[in-house]
C-alpha positions as CSV (number, residue, x, y, z in Angstrom):
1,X,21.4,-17.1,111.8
2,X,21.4,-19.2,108.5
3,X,21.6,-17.6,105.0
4,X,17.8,-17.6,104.6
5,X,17.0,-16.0,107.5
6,X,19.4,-13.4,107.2
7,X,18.1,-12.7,103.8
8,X,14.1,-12.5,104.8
9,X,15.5,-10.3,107.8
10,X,17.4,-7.8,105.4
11,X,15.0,-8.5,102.4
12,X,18.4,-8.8,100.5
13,X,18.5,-12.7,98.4
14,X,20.7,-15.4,99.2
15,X,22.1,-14.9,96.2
16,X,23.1,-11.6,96.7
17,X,24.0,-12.2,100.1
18,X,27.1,-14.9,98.3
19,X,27.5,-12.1,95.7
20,X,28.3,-9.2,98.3
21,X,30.5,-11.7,100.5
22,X,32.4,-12.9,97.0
23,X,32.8,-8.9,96.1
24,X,34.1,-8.1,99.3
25,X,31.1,-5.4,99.7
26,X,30.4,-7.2,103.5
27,X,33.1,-9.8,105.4
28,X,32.3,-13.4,104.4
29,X,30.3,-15.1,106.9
30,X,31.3,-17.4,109.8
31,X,30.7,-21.2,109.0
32,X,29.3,-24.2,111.6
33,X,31.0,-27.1,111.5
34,X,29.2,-28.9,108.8
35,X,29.6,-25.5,106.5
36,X,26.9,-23.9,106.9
37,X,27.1,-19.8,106.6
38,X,26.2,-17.9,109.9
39,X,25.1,-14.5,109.9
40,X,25.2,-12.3,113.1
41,X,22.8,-9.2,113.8
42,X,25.8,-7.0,112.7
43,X,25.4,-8.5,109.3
44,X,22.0,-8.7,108.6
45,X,22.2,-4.7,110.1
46,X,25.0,-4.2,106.6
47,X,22.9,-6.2,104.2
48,X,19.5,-3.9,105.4
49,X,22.2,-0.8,104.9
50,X,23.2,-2.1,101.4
51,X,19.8,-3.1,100.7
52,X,18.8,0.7,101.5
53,X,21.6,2.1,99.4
54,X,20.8,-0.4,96.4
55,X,17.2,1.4,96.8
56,X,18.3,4.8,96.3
57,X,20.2,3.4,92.8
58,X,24.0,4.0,94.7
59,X,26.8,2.0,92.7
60,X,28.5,-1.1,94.5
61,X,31.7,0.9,94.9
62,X,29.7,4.1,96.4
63,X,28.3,1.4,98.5
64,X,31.3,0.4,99.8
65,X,32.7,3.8,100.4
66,X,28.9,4.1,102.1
67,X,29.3,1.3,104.4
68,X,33.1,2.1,104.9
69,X,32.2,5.6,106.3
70,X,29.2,3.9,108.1
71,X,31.2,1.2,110.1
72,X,34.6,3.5,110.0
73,X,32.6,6.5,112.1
74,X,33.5,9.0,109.3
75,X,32.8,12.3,109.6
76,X,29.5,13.5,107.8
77,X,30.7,15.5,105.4
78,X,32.4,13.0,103.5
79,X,29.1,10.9,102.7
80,X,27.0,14.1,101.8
81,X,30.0,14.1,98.9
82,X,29.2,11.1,98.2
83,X,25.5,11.6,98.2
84,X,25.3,14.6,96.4
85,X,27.9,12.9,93.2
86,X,24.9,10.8,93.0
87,X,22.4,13.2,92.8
88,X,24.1,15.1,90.2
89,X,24.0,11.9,88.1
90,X,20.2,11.3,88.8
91,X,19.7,14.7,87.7
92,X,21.7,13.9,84.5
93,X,19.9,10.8,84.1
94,X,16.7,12.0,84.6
95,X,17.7,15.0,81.7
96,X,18.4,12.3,79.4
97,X,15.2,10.3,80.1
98,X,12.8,13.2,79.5
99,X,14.7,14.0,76.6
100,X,14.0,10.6,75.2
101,X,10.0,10.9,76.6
102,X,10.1,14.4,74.5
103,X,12.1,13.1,71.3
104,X,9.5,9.8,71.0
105,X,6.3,11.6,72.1
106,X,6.9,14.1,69.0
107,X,8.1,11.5,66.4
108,X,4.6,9.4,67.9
109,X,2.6,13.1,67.8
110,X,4.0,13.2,64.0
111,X,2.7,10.0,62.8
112,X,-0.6,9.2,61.7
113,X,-1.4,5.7,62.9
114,X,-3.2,4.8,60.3
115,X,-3.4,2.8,56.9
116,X,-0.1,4.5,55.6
117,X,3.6,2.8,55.1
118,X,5.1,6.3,56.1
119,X,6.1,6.3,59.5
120,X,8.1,8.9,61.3
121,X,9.4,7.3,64.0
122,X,10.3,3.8,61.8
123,X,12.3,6.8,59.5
124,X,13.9,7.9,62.6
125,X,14.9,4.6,63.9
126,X,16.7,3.7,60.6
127,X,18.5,7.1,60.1
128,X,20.2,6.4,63.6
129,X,20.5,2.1,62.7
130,X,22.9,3.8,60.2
131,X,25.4,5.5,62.3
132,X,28.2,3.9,64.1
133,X,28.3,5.7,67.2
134,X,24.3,6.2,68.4
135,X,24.7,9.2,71.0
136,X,21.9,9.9,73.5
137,X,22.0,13.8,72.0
138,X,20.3,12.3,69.3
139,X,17.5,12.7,71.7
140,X,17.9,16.0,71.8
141,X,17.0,17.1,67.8
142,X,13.2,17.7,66.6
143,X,11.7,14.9,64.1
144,X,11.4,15.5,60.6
145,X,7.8,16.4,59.5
């Protein structure tokens, strides 16, 4: 099959498609004659698993230890590691998101929203445009009042 109908069949772009085969995430694709990529079922089958992995926020280099255990027949407990790395950094992620939804919800709870020129968050976001290295545990520390 041609480049575009392996991409509607995997829901995965062209352009990604090139991208993976230029990355070496999936073998580049057979040619016809006149140059034209071919795609077999096998590799629309990689781009839906890539696809799937992409979905679930996995790193191109977890993919390809993903699709290298998937096509290598590796045993299970080796992409559970995998797996769970990843949710550990979710979790972390997530920790620093709601820390940032908590740290702006309070500075927006302190302000008035009104008439004023005082503005807690605006003081907030100039004490940190000041230091060099902005950390995400500045999330972390109450608003002034």
């Amino acid at each position: 099959m041609t480049i575009g109908q392996a991409a509607r069949a995997s829901s995965v772009s062209a352009k990604m498609i090139r991208y993976y085969e230029g990355i070496g995430l999936m073998p580049r694709a057979g040619r016809t004659g006149a140059g034209y990529r071919l795609y077999t079922e096998a590799d629309v089958n990689t781009l839906r698993f890539i696809h799937r992995a992409r979905a679930f926020g996995f790193s191109i280099e977890r993919i390809r230890t993903l699709v290298a255990l998937w096509q290598g027949g590796q045993p299970s407990r080796a992409v559970k590691a995998v797996a769970l790395a990843h949710v550990a950094e979710l979790g972390q992620r997530i920790a620093e998101l709601t820390a940032m939804r908590d740290a702006l919800q309070d500075l927006a709870d302190a302000c008035h929203g009104d008439n004023r020129p005082e503005c807690p968050i605006l003081r907030d976001l100039e004490s940190h445009a000041a230091s060099a290295g902005f950390a995400r545990k500045a999330f972390r520390t109450k608003p002034r009042a």
